[in-house]
C-alpha positions in Angstrom: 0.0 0.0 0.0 2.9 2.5 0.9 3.9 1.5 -2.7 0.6 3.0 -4.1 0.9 6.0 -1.7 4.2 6.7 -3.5 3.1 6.5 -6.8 0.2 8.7 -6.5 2.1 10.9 -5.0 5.0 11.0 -8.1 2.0 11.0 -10.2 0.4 14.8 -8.4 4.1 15.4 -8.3 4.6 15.4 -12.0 1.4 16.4 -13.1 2.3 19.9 -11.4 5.4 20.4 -12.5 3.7 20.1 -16.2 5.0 16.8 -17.5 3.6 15.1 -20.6 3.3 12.0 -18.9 5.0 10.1 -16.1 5.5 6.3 -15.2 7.4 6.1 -11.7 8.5 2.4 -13.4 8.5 3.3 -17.1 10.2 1.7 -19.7 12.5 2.5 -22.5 12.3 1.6 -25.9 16.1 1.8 -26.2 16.7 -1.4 -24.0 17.8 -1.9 -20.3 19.3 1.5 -18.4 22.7 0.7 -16.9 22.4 0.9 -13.1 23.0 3.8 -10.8 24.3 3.4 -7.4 21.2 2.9 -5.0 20.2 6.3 -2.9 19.9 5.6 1.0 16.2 7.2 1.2 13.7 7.1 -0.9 13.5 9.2 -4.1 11.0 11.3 -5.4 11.6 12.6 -9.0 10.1 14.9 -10.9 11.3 15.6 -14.5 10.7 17.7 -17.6 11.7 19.2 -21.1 11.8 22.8 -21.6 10.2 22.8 -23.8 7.5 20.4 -22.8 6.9 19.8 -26.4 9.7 20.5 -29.7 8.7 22.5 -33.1 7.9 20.8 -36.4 10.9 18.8 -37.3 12.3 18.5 -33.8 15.2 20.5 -32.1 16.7 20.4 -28.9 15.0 20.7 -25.2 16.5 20.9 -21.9 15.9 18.3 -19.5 15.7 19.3 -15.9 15.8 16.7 -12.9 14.3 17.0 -10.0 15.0 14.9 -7.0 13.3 15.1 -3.1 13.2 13.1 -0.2 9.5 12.2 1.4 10.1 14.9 3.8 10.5 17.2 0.5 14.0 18.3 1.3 16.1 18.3 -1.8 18.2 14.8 -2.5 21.7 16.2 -3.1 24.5 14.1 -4.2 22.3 11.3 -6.2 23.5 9.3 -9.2 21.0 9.5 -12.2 21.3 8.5 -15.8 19.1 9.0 -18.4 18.5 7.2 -21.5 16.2 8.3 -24.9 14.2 5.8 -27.0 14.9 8.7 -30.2 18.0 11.1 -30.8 21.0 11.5 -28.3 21.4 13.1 -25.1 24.3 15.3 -24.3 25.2 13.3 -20.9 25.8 10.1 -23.7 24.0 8.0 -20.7 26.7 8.6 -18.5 26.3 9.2 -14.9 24.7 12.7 -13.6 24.8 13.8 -9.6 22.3 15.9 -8.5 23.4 18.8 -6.7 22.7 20.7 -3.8 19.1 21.8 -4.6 18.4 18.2 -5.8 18.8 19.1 -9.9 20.3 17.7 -12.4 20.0 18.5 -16.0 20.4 17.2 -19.6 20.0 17.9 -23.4 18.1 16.4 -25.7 18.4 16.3 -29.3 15.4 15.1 -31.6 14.2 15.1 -34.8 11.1 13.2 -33.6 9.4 12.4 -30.2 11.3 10.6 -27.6 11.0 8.8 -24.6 13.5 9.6 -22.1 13.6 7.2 -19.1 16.0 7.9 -16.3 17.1 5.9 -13.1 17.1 8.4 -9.9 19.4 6.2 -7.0 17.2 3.0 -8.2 13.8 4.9 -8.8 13.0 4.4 -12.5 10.7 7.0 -14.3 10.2 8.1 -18.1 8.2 10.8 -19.6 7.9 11.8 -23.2 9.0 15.0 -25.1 6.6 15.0 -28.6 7.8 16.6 -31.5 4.6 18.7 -33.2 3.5 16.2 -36.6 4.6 17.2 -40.0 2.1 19.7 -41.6 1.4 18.9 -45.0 2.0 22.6 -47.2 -0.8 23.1 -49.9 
């Protein structure tokens, strides 16, 4: 039950922060993400592209991390990696720390939309960053 607790919670979590969609165990369509080293508390994450959503043809959007205790104190000093199912990532997978205010942050380059799934100190999540459809010129 504590479980579902937690995942509502990530769910209102994520939902104000203005993510697209959220999946506290989501998947990747770019095969397994590499581990991280396990955090000593709990994680809550809360990610996003700025822009939530890229222009026709794609382009590149920041990716912010977010990471809290339950207590909602920021989680400083936790390994995350990210991973996108479309384009590449500045980071290249490898391992991000969060820093004092419990951010980390990324780049993402698309051409189309992407599903980026990240692994917080053993908390999986993904979310997607859409890239607006092709508009056919008459």
């Amino acid at each position: 039950m504590a479980r579902q607790t937690g995942a509502a919670l990530l769910a209102a979590l994520l939902l104000a922060q203005g993510c697209r969609s959220a999946s506290p165990r989501g998947t990747s369509e770019a095969g397994p993400l590499p581990p991280v080293k396990q955090a000593v508390e709990e994680v809550v994450v809360a990610a996003w592209a700025d822009p939530a959503q890229l222009q026709e043809g794609g382009g590149v959007a920041q990716v912010l991390v977010r990471l809290q205790k339950r207590n909602r104190q920021p989680y400083a000093g936790v390994e995350v990696r990210l991973q996108t199912s479309r384009g590449s990532l500045y980071s290249e997978g490898r391992i991000l720390l969060t820093d004092a205010r419990g951010m980390t942050r990324d780049r993402l380059t698309t051409r189309s939309t992407a599903t980026l799934t990240l692994n917080a100190g053993g908390t999986r999540y993904s979310f997607r960053v859409p890239v607006a459809p092709d508009v056919v010129k008459r």
